[in-house]
C-alpha positions, 0 to 999 in steps of 0.5 A, a space after each residue: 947298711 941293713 934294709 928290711 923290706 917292710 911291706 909284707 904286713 897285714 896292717 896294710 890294707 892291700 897285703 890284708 886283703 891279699 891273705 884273705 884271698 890268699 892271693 899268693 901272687 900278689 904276696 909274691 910280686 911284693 916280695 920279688 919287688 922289694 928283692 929287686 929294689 935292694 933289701 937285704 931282709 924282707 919282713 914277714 908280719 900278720 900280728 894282727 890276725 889275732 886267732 889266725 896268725 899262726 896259720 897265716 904266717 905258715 902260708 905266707 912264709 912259704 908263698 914268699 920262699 916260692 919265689 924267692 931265696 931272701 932272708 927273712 926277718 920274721 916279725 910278730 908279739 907273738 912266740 908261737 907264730 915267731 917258732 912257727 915262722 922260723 921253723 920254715 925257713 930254708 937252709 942258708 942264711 941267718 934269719 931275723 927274729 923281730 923283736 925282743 925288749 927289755 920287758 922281762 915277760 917278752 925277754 925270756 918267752 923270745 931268748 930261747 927262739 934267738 938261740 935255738 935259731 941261731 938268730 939276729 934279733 931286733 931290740 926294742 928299748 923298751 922296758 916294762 916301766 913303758 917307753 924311754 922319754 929321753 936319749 939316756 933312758 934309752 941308752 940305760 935300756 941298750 945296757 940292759 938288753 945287750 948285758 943281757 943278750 951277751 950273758 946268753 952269747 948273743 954276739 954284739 953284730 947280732 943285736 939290732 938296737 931300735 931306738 924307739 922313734 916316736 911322732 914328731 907331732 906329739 914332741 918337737 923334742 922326739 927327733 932330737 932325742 932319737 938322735 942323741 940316743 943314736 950317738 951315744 949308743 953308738 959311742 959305747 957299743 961300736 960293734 953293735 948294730 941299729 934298726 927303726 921303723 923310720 916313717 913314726 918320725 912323720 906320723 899325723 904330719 904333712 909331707 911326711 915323705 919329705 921329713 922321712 928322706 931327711 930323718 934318714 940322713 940326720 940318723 945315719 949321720 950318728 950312725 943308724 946302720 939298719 932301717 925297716 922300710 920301703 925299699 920300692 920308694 926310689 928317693 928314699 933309697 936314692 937318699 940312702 945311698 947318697 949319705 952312705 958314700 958321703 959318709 965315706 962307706 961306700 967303696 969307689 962310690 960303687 953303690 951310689 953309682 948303681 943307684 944312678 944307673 937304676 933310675 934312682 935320680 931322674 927326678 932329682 
């Protein structure tokens, strides 16, 4: 199971805030908090500072790397802020480029960085004819994306598959659909490994918390093996690792019973 922090992201208020301030110990608190919480990656993202993203993701790779000997995963549109971000990295880890899809203009500018960094990648199943409507359009995509990393020796436990989720308020059918892409994915490429931004399931919704926590565990069921998330919030962890040894992929319980003894329950 792969956990990337996703809180160092510049569409957040606070962590906009905090670079133009360029309040390097608050960056480095939510850094070393994600650290402690269990991420395995921590995610790097100002795509939005378009015009300043280059210099921003320099400093903010460097004020987290103060602090802290995480992998990163460093995620922008943008392959000149991507470059600049990995080139930075230290020495130790395989980093993680996020993302490439399968929209031929994306594919050939981010190919090069994956291989010249020796990177795992997220994929997005997306193509140029747009988003996937359904779980066969995104298993059609997958196809695509991992014939074509594997031609250019990218290997299978590289490859991050994102499933695309989308709002279950525009669609009751889009939790579905997520799904049965999971399953089917799962069922051709066994080797290959997923990731998503979990929380899009709730978004315009109440509770969303509530449809998260939930989400993760139908997607673990069908073998989702990798989530961007926050990996501060306790009882989405707890729930991580709950289905984990349930799922029988947790050796002795070790995991869980770490979780339990973090706190992880109280409130359970």
């Amino acid at each position: 199971m792969l956990i990337i922090g996703e809180l160092i992201n510049t569409s957040r208020k606070v962590i906009r805030e905090a670079v133009e301030a360029k309040d390097a110990a608050y960056i480095q608190q939510i850094a070393k908090a994600q650290e402690a919480a269990g991420a395995n990656y921590l995610d790097v993202n100002c795509g939005n500072l378009v015009g300043q993203e280059t210099e921003v993701m320099k400093w903010l790779v460097d004020t987290i790397q103060e602090v802290t000997d995480m992998p990163l995963c460093i995620d922008s549109p943008d392959e000149g802020a991507l470059r600049v971000g990995l080139a930075l990295l230290k020495p130790g880890y395989q980093p993680m480029i996020n993302s490439i899809s399968a929209e031929e203009k994306r594919f050939q500018a981010i190919l090069p960085l994956i291989k010249e960094f020796k990177a795992k990648v997220v994929a997005l199943c997306i193509e140029d004819s747009g988003m996937p409507k359904t779980a066969e359009d995104r298993l059609r995509i997958a196809d695509h994306l991992v014939q074509a990393l594997e031609a250019q020796g990218v290997v299978q436990d590289d490859i991050y598959l994102d499933p695309l989720i989308k709002p279950l308020s525009t669609n009751d059918k889009h939790g579905q659909e997520v799904l049965d892409a999971i399953r089917i994915i799962r069922q051709k490429y066994p080797a290959i490994h997923f990731t998503c931004g979990l929380s899009n399931i709730s978004y315009g919704l109440p509770n969303r918390a509530v449809l998260n926590r939930l989400f993760v565990v139908q997607t673990m069921v069908m073998g989702m093996d990798g989530y961007i998330l926050n990996p501060t919030d306790k009882a989405m962890m707890g729930m991580v690792h709950a289905s984990q040894a349930l799922l029988g992929h947790d050796k002795y319980c070790a995991k869980y019973l770490k979780a339990h003894r973090k706190g992880l329950y109280e409130n359970s």
